[in-house]
N, C-alpha and C positions, 0 to 999 in steps of 0.2 A: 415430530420433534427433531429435531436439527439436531447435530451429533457436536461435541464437542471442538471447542477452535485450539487447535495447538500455537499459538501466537508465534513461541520462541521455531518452531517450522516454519511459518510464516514469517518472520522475519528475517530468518536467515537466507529463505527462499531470494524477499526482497533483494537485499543486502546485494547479491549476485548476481542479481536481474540486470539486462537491461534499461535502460529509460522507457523504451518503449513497454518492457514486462513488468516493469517497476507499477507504471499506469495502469496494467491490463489487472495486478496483482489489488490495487489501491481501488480503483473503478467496481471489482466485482465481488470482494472479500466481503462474506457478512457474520456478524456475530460477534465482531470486533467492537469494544468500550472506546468510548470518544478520547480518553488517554492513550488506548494502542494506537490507533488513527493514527494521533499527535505526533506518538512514537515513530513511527513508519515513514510522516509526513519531513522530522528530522533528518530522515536519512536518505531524504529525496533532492539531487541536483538542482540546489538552487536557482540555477542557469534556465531547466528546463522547466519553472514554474508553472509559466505563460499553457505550455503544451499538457500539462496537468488541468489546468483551470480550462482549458477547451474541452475535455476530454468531458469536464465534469458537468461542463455546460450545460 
């Protein structure tokens, strides 16, 4: 059984990151509802879209 997702950790983590750890943070986070996603996906540099959608490839 997978232990609880503390989201609001997890996004503040984001929040601070990198681009680069923003991706590593988005890529590998599991246990997260397609609304946190969403949430996360917000606060992602719209600039660096393209390099997300590689990453996801």
């Amino acid at each position: 059984m997978q232990p609880a997702v503390n989201f609001e950790e997890i996004k503040e983590r984001f929040r601070k990151a990198s681009v680069d750890e923003k991706i590593e943070i988005y890529t590998t986070t599991q246990g997260l509802t397609v609304e946190q996603f969403k949430e996360l996906l917000r606060m992602f540099p719209l600039q660096h879209l393209d390099k997300l959608e590689r990453a996801m490839g």
